[in-house]
N, C-alpha and C positions, 0 to 999 in steps of 0.2 A: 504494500500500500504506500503508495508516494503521492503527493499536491507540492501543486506550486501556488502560489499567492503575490499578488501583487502587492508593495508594503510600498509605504508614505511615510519619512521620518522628519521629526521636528527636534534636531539636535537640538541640546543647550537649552532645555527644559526642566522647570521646579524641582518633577518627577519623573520616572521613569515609568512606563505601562503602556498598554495598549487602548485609544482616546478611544474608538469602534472605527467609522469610516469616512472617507471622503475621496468622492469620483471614483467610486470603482473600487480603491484599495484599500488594506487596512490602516491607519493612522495609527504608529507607533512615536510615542515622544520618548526621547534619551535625556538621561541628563549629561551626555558626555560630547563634547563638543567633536567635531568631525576633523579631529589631527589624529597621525597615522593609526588611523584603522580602529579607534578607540569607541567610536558609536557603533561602527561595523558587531565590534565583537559583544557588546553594550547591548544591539539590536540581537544578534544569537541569542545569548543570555536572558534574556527579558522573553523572547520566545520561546524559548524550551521553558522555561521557568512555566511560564501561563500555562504551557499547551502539556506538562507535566513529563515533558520527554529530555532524555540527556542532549546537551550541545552538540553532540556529533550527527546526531537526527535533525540538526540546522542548518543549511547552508544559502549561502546568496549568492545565486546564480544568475543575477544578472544586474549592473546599476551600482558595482561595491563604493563608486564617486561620486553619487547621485542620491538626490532626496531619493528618488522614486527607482524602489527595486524590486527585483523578483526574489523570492526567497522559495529553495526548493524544503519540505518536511517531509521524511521519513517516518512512516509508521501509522498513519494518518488518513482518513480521504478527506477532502475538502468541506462537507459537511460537518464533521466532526472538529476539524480544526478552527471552524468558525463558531460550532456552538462552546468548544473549550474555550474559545477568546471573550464568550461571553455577545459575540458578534447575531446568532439567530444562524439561517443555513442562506 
């Protein structure tokens, strides 16, 4: 079982978590500002955290420079990773 997910990130936030959505993707805020690789890994962590699965079941597969990325999850179908985010399906 693999998904991919469209994520939306707002470095340099209060807190860290997942806001629900906008346009399409998930809306994750970091509190970690985007120098080397620090929200990136910020963003893994904050997602396996939520979706209750280890970091290596996270990866971003596309966008690692970019607000707007793809992130692939292992272990997962898409339904389920949006009702674990608290998102609905």
């Amino acid at each position: 079982m693999t998904c991919e997910l469209d994520v939306q990130v707002v470095p340099r936030a209060s807190k860290a978590g997942v806001a629900g959505t906008r346009n399409g993707s998930v809306l994750v805020r970091l509190a970690a500002a985007p120098v080397d690789g620090a929200a990136n890994a910020e963003l893994v962590q904050t997602l396996a955290r939520a979706l209750g699965l280890p970091r290596r079941a996270i990866a971003i597969t596309a966008g690692a420079t970019s607000r707007r990325k793809r992130v692939r999850i292992e272990g997962l179908v898409r339904d389920e990773a949006f009702r674990k985010l608290g998102l609905g399906a």
